[in-house]
N, C-alpha and C positions, 0 to 999 in steps of 0.2 A: 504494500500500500504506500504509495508516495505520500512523502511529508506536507509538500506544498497544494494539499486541498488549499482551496479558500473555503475555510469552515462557515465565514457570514451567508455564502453564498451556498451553502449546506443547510444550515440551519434556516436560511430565509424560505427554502424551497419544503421545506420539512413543516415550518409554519404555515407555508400558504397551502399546502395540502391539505393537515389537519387542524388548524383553526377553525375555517368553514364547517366540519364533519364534526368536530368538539360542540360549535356554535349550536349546530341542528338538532344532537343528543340533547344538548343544555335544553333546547328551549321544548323539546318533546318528552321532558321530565317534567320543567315544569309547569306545560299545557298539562299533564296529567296530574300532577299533584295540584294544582286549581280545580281542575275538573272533580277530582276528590274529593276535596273539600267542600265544592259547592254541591255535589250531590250526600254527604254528610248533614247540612246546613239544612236542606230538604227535605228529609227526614223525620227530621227533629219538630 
């Protein structure tokens, strides 16, 4: 493995792949755990 990666440009491509895919899980937990709660609320 060569020494002279550019690691910024490793890591930047490694961001922009998984940020997006991180972002999407993120916001599909917490559409569900809203979801949760509001049919908990309902319930009641």
């Amino acid at each position: 493995m060569p020494e002279n990666i550019k690691w910024d440009a490793v890591f930047q491509s490694i961001v922009d792949t998984w940020l997006p895919l991180f972002g999407v899980i993120i916001a599909v937990i917490v559409i569900a755990v809203v979801v949760h709660i509001i049919k908990k609320k309902h319930k009641k």
